[in-house]
ZAFI-618872 format. One record per atom (N, C-alpha, C, O, CB): z, x, y. Coordinates in steps of 0.05 Angstrom, whole numbers, plus 32768, in hexadecimal, padded with zeros to 4 digits. Glycine has a CB too. Layout:
BEGIN
+------+------+------+
:   pz :   px :   py :
+------+------+------+
:    Z :    X :    Y :
...
+------+------+------+
This chain:
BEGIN
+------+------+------+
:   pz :   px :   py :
+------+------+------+
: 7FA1 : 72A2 : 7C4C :
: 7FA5 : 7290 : 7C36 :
: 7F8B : 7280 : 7C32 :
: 7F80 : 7275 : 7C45 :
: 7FBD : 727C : 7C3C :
: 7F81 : 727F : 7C1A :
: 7F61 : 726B : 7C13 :
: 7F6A : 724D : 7C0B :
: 7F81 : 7244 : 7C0D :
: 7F4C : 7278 : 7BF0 :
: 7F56 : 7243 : 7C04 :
: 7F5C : 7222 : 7C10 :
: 7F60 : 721E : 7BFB :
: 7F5F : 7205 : 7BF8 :
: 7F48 : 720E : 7C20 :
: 7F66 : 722D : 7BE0 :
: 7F79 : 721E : 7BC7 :
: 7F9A : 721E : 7BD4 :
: 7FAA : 720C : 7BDB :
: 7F79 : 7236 : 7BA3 :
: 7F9C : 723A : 7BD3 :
: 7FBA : 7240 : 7BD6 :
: 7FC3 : 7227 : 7BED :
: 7FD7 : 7219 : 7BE8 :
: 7FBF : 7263 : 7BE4 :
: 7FB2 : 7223 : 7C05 :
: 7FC4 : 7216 : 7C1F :
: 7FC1 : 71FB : 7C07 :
: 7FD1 : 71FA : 7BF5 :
: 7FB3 : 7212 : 7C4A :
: 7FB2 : 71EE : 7C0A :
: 7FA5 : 71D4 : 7BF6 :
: 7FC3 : 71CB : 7BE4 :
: 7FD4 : 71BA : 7BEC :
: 7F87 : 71E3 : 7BDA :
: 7FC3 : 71DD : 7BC8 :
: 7FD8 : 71E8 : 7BBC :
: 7FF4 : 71DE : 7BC8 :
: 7FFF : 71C8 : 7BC5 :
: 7FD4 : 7205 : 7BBD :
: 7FFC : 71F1 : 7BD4 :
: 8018 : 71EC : 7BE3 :
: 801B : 71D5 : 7BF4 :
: 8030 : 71C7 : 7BF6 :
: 801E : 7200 : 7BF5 :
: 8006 : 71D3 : 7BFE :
: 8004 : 71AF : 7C0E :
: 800C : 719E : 7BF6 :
: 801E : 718F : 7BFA :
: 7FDD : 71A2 : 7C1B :
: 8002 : 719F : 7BDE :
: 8009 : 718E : 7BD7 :
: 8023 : 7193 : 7BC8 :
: 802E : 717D : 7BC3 :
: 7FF7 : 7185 : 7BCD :
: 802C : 71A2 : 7BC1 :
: 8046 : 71A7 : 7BB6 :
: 8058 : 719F : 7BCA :
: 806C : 7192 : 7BC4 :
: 804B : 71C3 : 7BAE :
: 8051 : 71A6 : 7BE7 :
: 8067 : 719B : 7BFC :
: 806A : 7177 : 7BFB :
: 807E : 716A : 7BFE :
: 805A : 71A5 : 7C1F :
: 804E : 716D : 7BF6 :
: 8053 : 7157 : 7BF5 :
: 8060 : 7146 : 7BDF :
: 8069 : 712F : 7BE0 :
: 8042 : 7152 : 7BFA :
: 805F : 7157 : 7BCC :
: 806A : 7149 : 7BB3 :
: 8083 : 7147 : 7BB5 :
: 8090 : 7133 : 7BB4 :
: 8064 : 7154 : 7B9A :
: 808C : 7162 : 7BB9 :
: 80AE : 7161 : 7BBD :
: 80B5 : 714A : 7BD0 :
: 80C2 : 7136 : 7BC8 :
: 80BB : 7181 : 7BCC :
: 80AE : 714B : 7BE9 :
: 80AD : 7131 : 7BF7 :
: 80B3 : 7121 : 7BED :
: 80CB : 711D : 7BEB :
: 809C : 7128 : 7BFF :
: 80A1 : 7112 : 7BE2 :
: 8096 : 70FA : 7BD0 :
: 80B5 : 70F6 : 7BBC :
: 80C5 : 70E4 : 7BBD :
: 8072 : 7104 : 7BBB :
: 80B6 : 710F : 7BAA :
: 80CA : 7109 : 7B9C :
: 80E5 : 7107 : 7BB0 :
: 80F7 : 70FA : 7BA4 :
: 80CB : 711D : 7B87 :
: 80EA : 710C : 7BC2 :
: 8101 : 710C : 7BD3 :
: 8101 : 70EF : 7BD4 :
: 8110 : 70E1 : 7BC8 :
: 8100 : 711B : 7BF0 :
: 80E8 : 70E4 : 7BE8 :
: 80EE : 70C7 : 7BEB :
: 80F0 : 70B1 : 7BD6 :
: 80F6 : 709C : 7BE0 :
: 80DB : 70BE : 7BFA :
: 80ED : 70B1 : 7BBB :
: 80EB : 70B0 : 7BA7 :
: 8109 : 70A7 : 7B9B :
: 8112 : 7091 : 7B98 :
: 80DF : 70C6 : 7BA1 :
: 8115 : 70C4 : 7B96 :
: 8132 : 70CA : 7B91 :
: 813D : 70B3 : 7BA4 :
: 8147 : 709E : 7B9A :
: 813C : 70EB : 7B99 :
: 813C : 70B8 : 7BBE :
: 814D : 70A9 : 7BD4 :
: 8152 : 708C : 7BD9 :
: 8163 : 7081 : 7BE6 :
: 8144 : 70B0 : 7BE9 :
: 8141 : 7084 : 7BCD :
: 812B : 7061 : 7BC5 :
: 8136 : 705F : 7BAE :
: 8135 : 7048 : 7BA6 :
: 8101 : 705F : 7BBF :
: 8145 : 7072 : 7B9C :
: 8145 : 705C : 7B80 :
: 8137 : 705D : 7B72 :
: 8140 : 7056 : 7B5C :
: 8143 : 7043 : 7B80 :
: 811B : 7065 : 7B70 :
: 8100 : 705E : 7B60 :
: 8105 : 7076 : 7B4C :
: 8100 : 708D : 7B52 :
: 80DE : 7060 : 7B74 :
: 810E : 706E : 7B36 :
: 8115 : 7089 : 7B1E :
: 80F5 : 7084 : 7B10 :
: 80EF : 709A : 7B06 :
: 8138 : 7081 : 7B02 :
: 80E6 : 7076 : 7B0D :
: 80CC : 7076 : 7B02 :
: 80B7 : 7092 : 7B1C :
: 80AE : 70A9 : 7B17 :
: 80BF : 704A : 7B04 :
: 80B7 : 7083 : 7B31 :
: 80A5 : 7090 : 7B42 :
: 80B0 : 70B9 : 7B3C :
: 80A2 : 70CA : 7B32 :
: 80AB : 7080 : 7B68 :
: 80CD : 70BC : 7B46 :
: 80DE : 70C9 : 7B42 :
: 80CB : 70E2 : 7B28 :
: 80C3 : 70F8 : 7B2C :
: 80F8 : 70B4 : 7B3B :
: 80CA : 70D3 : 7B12 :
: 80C4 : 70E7 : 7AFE :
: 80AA : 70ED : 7AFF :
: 80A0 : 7101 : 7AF6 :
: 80CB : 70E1 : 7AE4 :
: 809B : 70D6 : 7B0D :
: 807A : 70DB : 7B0E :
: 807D : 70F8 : 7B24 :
: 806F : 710C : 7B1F :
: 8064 : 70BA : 7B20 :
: 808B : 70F7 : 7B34 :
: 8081 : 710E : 7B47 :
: 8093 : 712C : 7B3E :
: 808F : 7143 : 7B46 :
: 8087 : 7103 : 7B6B :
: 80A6 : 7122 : 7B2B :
: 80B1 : 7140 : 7B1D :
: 8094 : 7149 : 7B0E :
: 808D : 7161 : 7B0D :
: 80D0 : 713B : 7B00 :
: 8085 : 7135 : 7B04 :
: 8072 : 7144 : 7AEE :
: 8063 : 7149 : 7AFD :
: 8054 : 715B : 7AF5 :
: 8064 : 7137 : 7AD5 :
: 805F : 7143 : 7B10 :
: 8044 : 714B : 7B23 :
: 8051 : 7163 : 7B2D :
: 8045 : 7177 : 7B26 :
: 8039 : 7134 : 7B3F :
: 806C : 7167 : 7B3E :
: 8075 : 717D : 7B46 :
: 807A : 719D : 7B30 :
: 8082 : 71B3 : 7B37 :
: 808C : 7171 : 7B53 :
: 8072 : 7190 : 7B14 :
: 807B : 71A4 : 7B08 :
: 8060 : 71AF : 7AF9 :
: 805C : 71C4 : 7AED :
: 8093 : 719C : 7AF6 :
: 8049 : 7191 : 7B00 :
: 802B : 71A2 : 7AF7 :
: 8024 : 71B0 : 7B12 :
: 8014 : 71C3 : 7B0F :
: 800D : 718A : 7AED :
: 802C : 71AC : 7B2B :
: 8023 : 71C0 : 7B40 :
: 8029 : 71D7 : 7B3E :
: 8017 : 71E6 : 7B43 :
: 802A : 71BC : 7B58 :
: 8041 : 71E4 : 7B36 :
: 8058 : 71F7 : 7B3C :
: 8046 : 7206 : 7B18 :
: 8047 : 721E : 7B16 :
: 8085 : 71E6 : 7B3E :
: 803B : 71FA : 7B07 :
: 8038 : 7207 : 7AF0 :
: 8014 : 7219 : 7AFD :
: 8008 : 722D : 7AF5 :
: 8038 : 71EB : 7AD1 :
: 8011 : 720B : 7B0E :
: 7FF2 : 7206 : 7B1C :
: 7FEE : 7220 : 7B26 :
: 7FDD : 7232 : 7B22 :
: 7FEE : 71EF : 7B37 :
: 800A : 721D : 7B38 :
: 8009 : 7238 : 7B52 :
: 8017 : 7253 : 7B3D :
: 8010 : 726A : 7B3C :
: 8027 : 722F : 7B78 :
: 8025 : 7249 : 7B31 :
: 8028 : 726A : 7B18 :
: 800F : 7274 : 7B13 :
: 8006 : 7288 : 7B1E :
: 8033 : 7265 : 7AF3 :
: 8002 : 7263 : 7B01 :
: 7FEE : 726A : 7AF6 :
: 7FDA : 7275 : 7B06 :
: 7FC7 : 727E : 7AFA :
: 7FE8 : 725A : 7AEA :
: 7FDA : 7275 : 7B17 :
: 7FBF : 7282 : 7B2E :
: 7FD6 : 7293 : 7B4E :
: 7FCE : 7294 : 7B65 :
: 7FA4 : 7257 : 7B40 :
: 7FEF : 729C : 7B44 :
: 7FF3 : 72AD : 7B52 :
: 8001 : 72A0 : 7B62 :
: 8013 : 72AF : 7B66 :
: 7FE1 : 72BA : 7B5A :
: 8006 : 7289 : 7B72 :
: 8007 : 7284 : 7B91 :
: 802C : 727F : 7B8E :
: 8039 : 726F : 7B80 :
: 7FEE : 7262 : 7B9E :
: 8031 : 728E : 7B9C :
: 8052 : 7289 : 7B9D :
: 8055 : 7272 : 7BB3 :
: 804C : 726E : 7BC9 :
: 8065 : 72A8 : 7BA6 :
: 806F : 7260 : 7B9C :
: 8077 : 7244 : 7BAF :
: 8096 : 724F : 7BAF :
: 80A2 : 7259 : 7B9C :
: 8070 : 721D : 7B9F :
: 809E : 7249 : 7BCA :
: 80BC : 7251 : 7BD5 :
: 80CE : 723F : 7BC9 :
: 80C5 : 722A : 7BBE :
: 80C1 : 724E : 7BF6 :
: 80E6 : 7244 : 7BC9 :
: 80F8 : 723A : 7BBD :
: 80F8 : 7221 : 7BBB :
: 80F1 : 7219 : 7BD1 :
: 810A : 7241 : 7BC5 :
: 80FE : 720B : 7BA9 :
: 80FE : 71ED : 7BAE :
: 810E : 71E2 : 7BBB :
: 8125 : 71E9 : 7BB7 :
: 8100 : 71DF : 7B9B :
: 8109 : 71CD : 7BCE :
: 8122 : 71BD : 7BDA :
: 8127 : 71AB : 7BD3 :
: 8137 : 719C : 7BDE :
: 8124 : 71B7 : 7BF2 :
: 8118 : 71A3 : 7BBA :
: 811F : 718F : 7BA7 :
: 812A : 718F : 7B90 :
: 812E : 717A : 7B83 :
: 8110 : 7185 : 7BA2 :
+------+------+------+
């Protein structure tokens, strides 16, 4: 794996995170900031190939 793809998924792992703790807190503002972030990553890793596993979010 090259240091986009790990890079990449590091951060998609973290976002989902992020949106977990987010959701769990109440914070419906933060909440949508990290859907758009989680959904410009996921548009990121299409576009250049890199498969992200199922969401747990």
């Amino acid at each position: 794996m090259d240091a986009f793809t790990a890079g990449l998924l590091q951060r998609i792992k973290a976002t989902e995170s992020d949106l977990t703790m987010a959701r769990e807190t109440g914070d419906d503002f933060l909440a949508e900031v990290e859907e758009a972030e989680l959904d410009d990553l996921r548009r990121l890793a299409a576009e250049h190939g890199v498969e992200v596993g199922a969401s747990r979010v």
